[in-house]
N, C-alpha and C positions, 0 to 999 in steps of 0.2 A: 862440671866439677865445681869444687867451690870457689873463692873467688881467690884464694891463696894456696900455698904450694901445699898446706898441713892436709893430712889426710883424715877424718872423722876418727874416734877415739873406738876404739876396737873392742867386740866385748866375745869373749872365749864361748862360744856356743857349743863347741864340743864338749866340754864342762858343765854346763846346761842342759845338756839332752836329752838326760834320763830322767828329769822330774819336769820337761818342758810341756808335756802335753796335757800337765794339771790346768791349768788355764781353759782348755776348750771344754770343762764338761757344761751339762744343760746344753741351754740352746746361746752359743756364743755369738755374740755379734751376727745377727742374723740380718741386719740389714747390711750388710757388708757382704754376705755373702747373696742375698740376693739382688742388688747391684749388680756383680758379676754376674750371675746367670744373666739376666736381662741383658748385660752389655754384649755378652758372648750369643745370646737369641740375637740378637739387634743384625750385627754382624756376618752371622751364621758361621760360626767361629767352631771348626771340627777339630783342627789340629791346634793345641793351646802350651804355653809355655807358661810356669810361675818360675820368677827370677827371686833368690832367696825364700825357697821353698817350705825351709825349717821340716818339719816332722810332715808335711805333705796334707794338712787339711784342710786348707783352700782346693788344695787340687779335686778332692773328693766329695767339694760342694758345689761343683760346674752339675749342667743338666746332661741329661744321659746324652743332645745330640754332640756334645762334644766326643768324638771319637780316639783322638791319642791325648795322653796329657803327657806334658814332661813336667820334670821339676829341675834346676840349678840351684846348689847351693853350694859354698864353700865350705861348709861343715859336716866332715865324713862321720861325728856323731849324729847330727842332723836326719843326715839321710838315712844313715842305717835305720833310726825312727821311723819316716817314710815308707822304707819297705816293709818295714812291719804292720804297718797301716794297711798298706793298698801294692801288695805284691807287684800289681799289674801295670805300676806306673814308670814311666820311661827315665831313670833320675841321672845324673853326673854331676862330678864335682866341678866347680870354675866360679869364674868371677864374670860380671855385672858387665862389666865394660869388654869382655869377649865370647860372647856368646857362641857356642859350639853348636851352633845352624846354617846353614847353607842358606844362598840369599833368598828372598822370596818363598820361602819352605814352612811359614807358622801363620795361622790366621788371629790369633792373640797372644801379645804380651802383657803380661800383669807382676806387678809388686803389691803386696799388705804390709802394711808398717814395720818395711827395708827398705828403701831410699835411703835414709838415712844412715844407712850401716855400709852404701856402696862407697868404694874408695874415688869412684870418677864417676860421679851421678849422672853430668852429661853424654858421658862417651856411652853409657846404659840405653839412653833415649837414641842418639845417635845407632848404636848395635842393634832396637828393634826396631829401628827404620830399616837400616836393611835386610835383614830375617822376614819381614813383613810381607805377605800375598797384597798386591792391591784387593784393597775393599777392605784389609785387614786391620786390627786395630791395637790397641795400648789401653793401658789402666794401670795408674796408680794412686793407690789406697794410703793415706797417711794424714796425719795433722800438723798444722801449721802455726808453732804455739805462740807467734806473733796474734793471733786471731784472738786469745784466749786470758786476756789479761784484764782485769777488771777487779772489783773489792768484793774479796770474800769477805773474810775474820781478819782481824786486824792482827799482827805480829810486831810490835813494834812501832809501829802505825805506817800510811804509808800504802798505797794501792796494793793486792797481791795477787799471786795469778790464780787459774781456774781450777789449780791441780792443789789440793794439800802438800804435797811431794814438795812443789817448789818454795814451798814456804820455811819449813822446815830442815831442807835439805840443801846448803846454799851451795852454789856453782850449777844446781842438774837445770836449773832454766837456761841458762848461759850457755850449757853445753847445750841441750837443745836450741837455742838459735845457732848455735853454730854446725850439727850437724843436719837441722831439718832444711831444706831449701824452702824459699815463700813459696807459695801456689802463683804468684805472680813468674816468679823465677823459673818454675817448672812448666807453666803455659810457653815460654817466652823461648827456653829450649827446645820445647813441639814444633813450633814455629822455625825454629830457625834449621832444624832436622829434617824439614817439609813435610810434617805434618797439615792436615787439616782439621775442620770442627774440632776445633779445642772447646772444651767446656769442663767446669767442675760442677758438683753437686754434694750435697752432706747426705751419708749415708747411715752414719751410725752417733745417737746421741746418748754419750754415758756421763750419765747422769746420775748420783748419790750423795746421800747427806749422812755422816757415819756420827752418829751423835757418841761424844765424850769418848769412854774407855772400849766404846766399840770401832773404832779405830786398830786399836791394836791387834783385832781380829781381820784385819783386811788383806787377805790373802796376797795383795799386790806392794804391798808394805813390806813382807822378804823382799830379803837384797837379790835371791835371784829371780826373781818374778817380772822386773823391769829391767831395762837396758839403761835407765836414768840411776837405777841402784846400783846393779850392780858392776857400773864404773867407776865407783866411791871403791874409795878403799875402807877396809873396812872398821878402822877407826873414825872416819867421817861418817861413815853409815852407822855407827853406836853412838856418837855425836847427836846426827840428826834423830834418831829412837830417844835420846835423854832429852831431848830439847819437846818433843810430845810429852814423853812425862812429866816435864817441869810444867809445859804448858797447863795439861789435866789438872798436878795437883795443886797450880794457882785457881783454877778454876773451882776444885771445889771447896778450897781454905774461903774463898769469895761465896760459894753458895753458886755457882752457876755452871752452866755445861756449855760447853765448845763443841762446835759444828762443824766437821771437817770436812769439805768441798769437792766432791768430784764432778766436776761439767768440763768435759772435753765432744769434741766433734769430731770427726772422721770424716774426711772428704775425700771422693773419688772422681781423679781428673781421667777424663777420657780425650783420646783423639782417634783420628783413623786416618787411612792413606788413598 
């Protein structure tokens, strides 16, 4: 869990649901999902769980030898998504830190960029230690936005982070250090859950330069597109939109164009038992 009694800031995914699965079209984050296959070959991973399953298409990017998949999610929007998806997958509702498996009954547990959203992050690692087959394993998929701080464009001057989002949208970095855990933090839980071979790797690098007013077409720019937006309310969220604007039209009263930033990384820690 975190390191204090607050629980991460909660974002209404039921709410979300019906316009959630605009994000995966093309080919989404395809090294993320080939990560997991690989980790689940490695393995020999038949019976698989995703914790925070959303609309279920992680689950439907495992290779054919996985033979059951389940999903958990706390959002009965969510899943109804999911079974619209892939009829054939095993889904219920619950949380993170109680996993509704028998001990020793899963050969992979995995999260995609939910960690953050669990209420007892630790008690999560702890739950698929015990769910776990020996030989079995864990994966969790997420960024670490301590890792990603460096000088894009300047706002005032002043180092800024690797996401536009946090430049313009002030509190979403802050909430994210508070609800992402370090990658140090999450090895150091495996470890004490009796995990072994802890190790992480970068699996996914998004990477974009959205020059000037093309920005404003950045589909992750809606407030409900990210979990960093849409826990603004939504005065701060038309806040941060006019503070882009202002930016653009100093920029072109100057004659120049602004580069807004996307370089984030995605890493996926693995362990096994």
């Amino acid at each position: 869990m975190h390191a204090h009694a607050d629980a991460p800031p909660k974002v209404d995914y039921d709410r979300l649901a019906a316009s959630y699965d605009r994000r995966y079209a093309g080919d989404y984050s395809p090294g993320v999902a080939a990560g997991l296959a690989e980790f689940a070959r490695q393995i020999g991973a038949r019976t698989v769980v995703e914790v925070g399953c959303g609309t279920g298409y992680w689950l439907t990017q495992l290779p054919a030898t996985v033979q059951h998949r389940y999903g958990l999610d706390f959002s009965a929007g969510m899943l109804a998504g999911a079974r619209k998806r892939e009829p054939g997958l095993g889904l219920a509702r619950g949380v993170a830190g109680r996993l509704p498996f028998t001990n020793e009954s899963i050969d992979l547990v995995y999260c995609v960029n939910a960690l953050h959203h669990f209420q007892n992050q630790q008690m999560f690692i702890q739950e698929a230690r015990r769910v776990l087959r020996p030989g079995g394993g864990i994966a969790v998929v997420g960024m670490d936005p301590r890792r990603f701080k460096y000088p894009n464009h300047q706002l005032g001057g002043g180092p800024q982070s690797a996401w536009y989002l946090y430049d313009y949208f002030p509190g979403t970095l802050e909430t994210d250090l508070e609800r992402h855990p370090s990658i140090g933090r999450i090895l150091d839980w495996l470890i004490a859950a009796g995990f072994s071979q802890a190790r992480w790797l970068p699996v996914e690098h998004v990477n974009e330069r959205l020059v000037g007013e093309a920005v404003l077409g950045d589909p992750y720019l809606k407030q409900e597109a990210t979990s960093q937006l849409t826990l603004l309310s939504e005065e701060a969220y038309r806040a941060g939109i006019h503070r882009i604007e202002r930016a653009l039209a100093r920029a072109a009263d100057e004659g120049e164009q602004i580069v807004f930033t996307v370089d984030l990384i995605l890493e996926m820690i693995t362990a096994s038992i």
